[in-house]
Wavefront OBJ file of the C-alpha trace (Angstrom):
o trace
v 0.000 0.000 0.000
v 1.690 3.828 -0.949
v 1.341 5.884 1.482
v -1.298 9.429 0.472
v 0.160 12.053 2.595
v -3.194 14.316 1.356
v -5.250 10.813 2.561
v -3.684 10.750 5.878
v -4.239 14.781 6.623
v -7.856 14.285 5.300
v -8.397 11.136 7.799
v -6.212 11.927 10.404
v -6.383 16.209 10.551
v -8.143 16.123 13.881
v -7.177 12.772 15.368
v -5.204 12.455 18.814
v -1.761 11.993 18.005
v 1.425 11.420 19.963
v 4.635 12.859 19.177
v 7.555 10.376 19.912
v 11.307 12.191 19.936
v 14.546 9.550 20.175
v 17.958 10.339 20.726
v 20.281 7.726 19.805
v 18.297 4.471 20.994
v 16.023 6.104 23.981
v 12.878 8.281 23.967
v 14.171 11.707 24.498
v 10.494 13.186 24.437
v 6.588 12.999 24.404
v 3.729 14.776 23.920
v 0.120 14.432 23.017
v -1.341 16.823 20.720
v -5.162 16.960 20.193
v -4.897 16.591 16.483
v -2.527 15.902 13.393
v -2.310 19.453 12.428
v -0.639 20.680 16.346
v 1.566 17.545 16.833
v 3.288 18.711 12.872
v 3.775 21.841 14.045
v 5.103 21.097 16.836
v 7.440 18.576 14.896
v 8.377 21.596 12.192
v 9.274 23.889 15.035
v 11.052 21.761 17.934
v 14.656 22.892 18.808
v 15.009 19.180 20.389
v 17.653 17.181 19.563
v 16.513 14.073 18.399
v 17.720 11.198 15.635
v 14.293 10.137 15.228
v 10.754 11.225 15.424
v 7.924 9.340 15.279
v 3.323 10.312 15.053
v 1.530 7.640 16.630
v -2.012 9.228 15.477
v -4.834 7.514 17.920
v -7.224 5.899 16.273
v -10.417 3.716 16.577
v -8.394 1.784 19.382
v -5.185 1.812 17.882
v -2.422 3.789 16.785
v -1.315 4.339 13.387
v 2.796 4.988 13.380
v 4.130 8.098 10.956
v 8.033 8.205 10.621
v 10.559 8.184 7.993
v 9.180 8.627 4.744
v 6.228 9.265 5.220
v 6.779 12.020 7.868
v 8.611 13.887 5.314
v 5.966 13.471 2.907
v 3.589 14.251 5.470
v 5.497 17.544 6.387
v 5.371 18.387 2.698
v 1.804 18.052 2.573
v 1.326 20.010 5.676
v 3.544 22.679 3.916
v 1.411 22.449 1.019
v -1.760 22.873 2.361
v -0.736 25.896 4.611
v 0.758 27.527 1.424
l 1 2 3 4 5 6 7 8 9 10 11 12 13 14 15 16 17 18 19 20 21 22 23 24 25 26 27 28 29 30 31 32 33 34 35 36 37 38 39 40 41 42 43 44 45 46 47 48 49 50 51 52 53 54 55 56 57 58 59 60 61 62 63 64 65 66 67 68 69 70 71 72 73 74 75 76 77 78 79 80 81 82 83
């Protein structure tokens, strides 16, 4: 399945979500946002150090993970749609 960074803002926009921060091989940081749109700005604009970061958007009893590629893809969207 390819990931649809546009699909994922539609669903997802004003879902719970989790912001996960590592350093190296340990969580460094978390915080829960109350939707999409606040944890990616909060991802944009973070001075933290980190090596990793990680959404974990909260949904229908589970989460659904964001990192790596699709993050940045995500983030692009994100740009886009502010734009």
């Amino acid at each position: 399945m390819v990931f649809d960074a546009s699909e994922a803002m539609s669903r997802f926009g004003e879902s719970h979500t989790t912001v996960v921060l590592w350093q190296r091989f340990e969580v460094s940081h978390r915080e829960m946002f109350d939707s999409l749109w606040s944890a990616i700005e909060f991802v944009r604009n973070t001075a933290f150090r980190r090596s990793r970061v990680e959404l974990h958007v909260h949904r229908g009893g589970h989460d659904v993970l964001i990192a790596g590629d699709e993050l940045a893809q995500l983030l692009a969207e994100h740009e886009e749609q502010k734009a």
